[in-house]
Structures are given as C-alpha cells and as structure tokens.
N, C-alpha and C positions, 0 to 999 in steps of 0.2 A: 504494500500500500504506500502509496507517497504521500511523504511530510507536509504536502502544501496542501492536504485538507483540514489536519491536525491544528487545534484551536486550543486555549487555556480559559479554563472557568475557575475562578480559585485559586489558582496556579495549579491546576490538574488539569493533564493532556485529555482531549475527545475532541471527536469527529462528529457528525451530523450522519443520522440515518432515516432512512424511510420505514418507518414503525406502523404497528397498526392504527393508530391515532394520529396520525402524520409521521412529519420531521420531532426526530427524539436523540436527543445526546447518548453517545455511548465512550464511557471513562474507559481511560484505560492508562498506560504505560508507553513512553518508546525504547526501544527493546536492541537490542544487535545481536543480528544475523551471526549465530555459529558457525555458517557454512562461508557466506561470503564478506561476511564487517558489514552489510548495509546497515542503515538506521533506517527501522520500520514501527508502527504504531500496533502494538497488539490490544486488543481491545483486555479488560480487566477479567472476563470471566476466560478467557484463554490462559490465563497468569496461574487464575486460581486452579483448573483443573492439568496444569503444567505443560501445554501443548505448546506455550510460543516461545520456541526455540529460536523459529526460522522465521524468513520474511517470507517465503513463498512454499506452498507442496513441491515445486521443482527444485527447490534447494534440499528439502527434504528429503526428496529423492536422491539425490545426489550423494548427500552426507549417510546415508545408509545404505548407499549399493555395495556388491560384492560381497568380499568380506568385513565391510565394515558391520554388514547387516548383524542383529541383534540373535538372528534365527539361520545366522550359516553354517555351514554341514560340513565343510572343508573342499566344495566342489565335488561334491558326488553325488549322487541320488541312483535311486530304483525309478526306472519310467512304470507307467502302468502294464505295459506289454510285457514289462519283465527284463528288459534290456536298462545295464546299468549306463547313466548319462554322468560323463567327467565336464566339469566345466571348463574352457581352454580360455587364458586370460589371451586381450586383443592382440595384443603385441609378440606373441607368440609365432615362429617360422611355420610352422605345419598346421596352422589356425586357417581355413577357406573364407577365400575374400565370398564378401556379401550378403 
C-alpha cells in the first residue's frame, strides 16, 4: 500500500476506507517490509493477529519459497502415481530449460 494515502488522527497513522456506512478510518501502524525494507501501512488488526510482516502477498511469496518454506521436505516428495519427485534448484546444468 502507498504512504501517500496514510493520514494522522492523534498522531496515529490511518487511511480512509469504504465501510458499510460509508468512508470509515482504519488505525493502524507503518511497518517495514522483511522481505524488501519498503515502508508500508499495515492496518492495526493485521498487527494484532501477527500477519504484517510484509508489504505485499508477493513479497511473501518470495521470503518463503524453497527452502526457506516453513513446511520443506529437503526436495523430495512421493507424486500421487507413486513416482518419487526431486526438486532440481534453477541454476543447476542438467535442470531443462522451460
């Protein structure tokens, strides 16, 4: 989200949202990006259920692919067919382009 919607009420950061009852403030935090140093505004209930790590799902993606993931197997797996699948990192000589 970009800083140039982010307002202070108070001196506490919120944005303007489209609520049921109209336009309604929503408090929150501005926060940096683990993945990439951006400064982004996570709103207050993201804070509290610990979700705003990142400024976007594609950063998020990022910072947990591979083996970074929380739930990696070391590259291997069982397919459903029964044929066991090795994961082959990109950079690899005998990896097929495409």
């Amino acid at each position: 989200m970009k800083l140039d919607r982010v307002k202070l009420f108070n001196n506490k950061p919120y944005i303007i949202i489209n609520g049921k009852y109209g336009q309604e403030r929503q408090f929150g935090k501005i926060i940096i990006c683990k993945f990439c140093g951006q400064k982004t505004f996570a709103p207050s209930f993201r804070i509290k259920n610990g979700s705003a790590k990142f400024c976007s799902p594609q950063c998020s993606g990022k910072a947990f692919a591979g083996d970074k993931s929380p739930i990696w197997k070391g590259g291997k797996g069982i397919r459903s067919n029964g044929y066991i699948e090795i994961t082959i990192p990109k950079n690899h000589p005998l990896r097929l382009k495409g």
